[in-house]
C-alpha positions as CSV (number, residue, x, y, z in Angstrom):
1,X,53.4,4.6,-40.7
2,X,52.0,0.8,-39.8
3,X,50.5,2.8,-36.6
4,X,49.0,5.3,-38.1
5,X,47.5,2.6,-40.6
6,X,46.3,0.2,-38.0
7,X,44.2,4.0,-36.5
8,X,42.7,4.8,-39.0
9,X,41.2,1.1,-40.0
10,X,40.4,1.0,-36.2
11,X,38.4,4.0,-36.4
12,X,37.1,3.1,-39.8
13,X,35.6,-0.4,-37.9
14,X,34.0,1.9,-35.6
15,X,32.3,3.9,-37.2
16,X,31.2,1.0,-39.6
17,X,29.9,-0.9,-36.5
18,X,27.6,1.7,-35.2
19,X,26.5,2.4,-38.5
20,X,25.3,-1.2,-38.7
21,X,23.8,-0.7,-35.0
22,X,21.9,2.2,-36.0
23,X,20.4,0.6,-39.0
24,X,19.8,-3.0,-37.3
25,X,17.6,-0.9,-34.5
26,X,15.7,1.0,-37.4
27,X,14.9,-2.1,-39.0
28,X,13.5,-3.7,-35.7
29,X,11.1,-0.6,-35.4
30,X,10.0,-0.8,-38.7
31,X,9.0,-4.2,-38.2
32,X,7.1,-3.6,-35.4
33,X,5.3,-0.5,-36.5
34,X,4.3,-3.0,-39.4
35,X,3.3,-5.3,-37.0
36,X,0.9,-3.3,-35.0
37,X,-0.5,-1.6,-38.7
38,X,-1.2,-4.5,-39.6
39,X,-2.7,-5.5,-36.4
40,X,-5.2,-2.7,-36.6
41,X,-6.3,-3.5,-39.9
């Protein structure tokens, strides 16, 4: 039971970390698109 537990919030880290990953990097773009907008205008 306390293995299976320790899994599952192992996996549940994971996933959570590349979420965070994913949205850190889309932020970062974002920005710079905004940058170079703005940079045009």
């Amino acid at each position: 039971m306390q293995v299976k537990k320790f899994e599952k919030a192992e996996s549940v880290l994971g996933s959570g970390s590349v979420t965070v990953l994913s949205t850190t990097s889309f932020n970062i773009s974002i920005t710079i698109l905004y940058r170079l907008f703005q940079n045009l205008i």
